[in-house]
Each structure stands twice: as structure tokens, then as C-alpha cells.
C-alpha positions in Angstrom: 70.6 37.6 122.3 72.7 39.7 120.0 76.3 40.5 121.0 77.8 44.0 120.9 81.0 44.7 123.1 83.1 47.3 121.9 87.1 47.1 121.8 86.8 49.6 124.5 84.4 48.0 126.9 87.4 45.1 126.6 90.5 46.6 128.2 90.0 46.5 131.6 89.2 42.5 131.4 92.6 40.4 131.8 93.1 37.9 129.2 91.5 35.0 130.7 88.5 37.1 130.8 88.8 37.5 127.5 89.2 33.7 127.0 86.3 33.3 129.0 83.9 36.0 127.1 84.5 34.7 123.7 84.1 30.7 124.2 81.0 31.7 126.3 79.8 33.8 122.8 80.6 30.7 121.2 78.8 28.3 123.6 75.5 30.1 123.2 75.7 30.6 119.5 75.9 26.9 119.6 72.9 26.2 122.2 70.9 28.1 119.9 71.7 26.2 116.7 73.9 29.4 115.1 77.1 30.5 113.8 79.1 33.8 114.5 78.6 34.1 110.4 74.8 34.0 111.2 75.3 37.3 113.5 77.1 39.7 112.1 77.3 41.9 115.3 78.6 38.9 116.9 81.5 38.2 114.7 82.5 42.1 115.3 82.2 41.3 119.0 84.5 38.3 118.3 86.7 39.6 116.9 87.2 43.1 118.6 87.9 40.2 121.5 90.4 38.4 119.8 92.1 42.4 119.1 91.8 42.9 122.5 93.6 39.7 123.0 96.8 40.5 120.8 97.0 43.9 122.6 97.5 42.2 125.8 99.7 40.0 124.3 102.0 42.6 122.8 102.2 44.8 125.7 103.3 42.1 128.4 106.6 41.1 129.2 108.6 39.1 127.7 110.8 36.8 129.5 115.0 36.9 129.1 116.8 34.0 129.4 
């Protein structure tokens, strides 16, 4: 299965979705024997993930003390 999932098909997932998407791209690249550098739509898809991520991050709240 080839992985495709654009930046914007991402931001309505919270970040543990997110989590959750990209070790589950992980744990079938590795039932199957592969790397993401052996699919390079999949390392796109990983990555646009781990953007997807750092948005999140940026735009919540930080805690004052």
C-alpha cells in the first residue's frame, strides 16, 4: 500500500492522531520488510505529518507560571 496524505487532509486530526498515523505508517513499512526511504510517497506522507505536528505545536498554548 503506498501512502499519500496531504498536509491538508492532516489538520483536522489532533496530535495524538497524528502520533497515531505515523507510527502506524511505520509499523506496516516494517511488516512488509521496508523503509520510508524505499517509498518515496511515504516519506512525503511522513513528513507532511511531522509539519502537521509542529503546527499544532506552535499554535497551542503555552502555559505561564
Amino acid at each position: 500500500m503506498t501512502y499519500i496524505i496531504t498536509t491538508q487532509e492532516l489538520e483536522h486530526l489532533s496530535e495524538a492522531e497524528l502520533h497515531q498515523k505515523f507510527h502506524a505508517i511505520l509499523s506496516d513499512l516494517a511488516r512488509r520488510n521496508l523503509a520510508a526511504a524505499d517509498c518515496p510517497l511515504t516519506t512525503v506522507t511522513l513528513e507532511n505529518i511531522r509539519r502537521a505536528i509542529q503546527r499544532k505545536r506552535a499554535r497551542a498554548p503555552r502555559p505561564r507560571f
